[in-house]
C-alpha positions in Angstrom: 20.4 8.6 4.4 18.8 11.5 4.8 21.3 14.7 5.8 20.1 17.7 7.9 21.8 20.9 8.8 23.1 22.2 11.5 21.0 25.5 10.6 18.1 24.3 9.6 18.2 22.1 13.3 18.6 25.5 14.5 16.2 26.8 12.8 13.2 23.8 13.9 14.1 25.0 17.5 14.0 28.5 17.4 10.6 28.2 15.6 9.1 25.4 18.5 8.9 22.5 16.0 8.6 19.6 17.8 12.2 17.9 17.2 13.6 14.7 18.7 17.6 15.2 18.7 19.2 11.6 19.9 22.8 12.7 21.0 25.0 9.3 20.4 28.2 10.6 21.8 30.2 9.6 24.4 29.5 10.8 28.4 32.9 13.1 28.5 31.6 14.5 25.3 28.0 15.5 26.7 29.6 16.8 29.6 31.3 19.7 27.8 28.1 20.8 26.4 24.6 19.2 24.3 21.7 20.7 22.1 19.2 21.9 25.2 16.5 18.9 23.5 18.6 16.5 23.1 18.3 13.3 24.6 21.7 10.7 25.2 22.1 7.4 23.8 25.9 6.3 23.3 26.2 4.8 19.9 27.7 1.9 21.7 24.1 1.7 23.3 22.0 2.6 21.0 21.2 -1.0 19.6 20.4 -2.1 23.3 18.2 1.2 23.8 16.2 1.8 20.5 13.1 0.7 22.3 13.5 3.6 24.3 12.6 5.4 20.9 8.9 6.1 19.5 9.0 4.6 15.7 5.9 6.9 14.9 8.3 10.4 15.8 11.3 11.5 13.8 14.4 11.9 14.9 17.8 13.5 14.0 21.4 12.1 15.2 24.0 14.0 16.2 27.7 13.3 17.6 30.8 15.3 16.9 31.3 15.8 13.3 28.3 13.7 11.9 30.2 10.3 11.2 28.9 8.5 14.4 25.2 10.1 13.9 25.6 8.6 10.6 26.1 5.1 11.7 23.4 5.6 14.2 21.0 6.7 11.4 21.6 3.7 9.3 21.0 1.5 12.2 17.8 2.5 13.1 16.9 2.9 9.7 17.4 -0.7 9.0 14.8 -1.3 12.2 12.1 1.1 10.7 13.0 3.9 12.5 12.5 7.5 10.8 15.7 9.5 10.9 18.3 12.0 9.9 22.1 12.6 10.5 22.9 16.2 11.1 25.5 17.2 9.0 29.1 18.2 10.5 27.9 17.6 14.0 28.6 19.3 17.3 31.9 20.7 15.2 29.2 22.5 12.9 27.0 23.5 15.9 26.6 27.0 16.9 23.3 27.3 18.6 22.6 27.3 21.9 24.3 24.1 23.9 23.8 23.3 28.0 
């Protein structure tokens, strides 16, 4: 599994890379604040919703301290999805959030 930073997330954004951010916590969670990108899939969804989800883009996962994003990663992995878990999650986040 391939880790990312939180910086170097920070870092894609502030420079206008085009970056796909898959948020895979919980609603309560995204309501007190999400990477401005970011789309939400619930891990608990995600395996209903990966269609939803270009296999030809890349994608980095994201949840609260990177243990759910990591899960995430190796499940769309397995389905030939290209991904990365960001390290430390929303804990390690300190850009901008909405």
């Amino acid at each position: 599994m391939i880790q990312v930073s939180p910086e170097s997330v920070k870092d894609l954004l502030q420079n206008n890379h085009d970056v796909s951010i898959v948020d895979v916590r919980e609603v309560e969670e995204v309501e007190q604040g999400k990477i401005p990108s970011a789309i939400h899939i619930p891990l608990r969804l995600l395996e209903f919703r990966m269609h939803e989800l270009d296999k030809s883009k890349d994608y980095i996962m994201v949840c609260r301290s990177g243990a759910r994003s990591g899960q995430a990663t190796a499940l769309l992995e397995q389905h030939g999805y290209r991904v990365k878990n960001m390290s430390g999650g929303m804990l390690a986040w300190d850009g901008k959030v909405i």
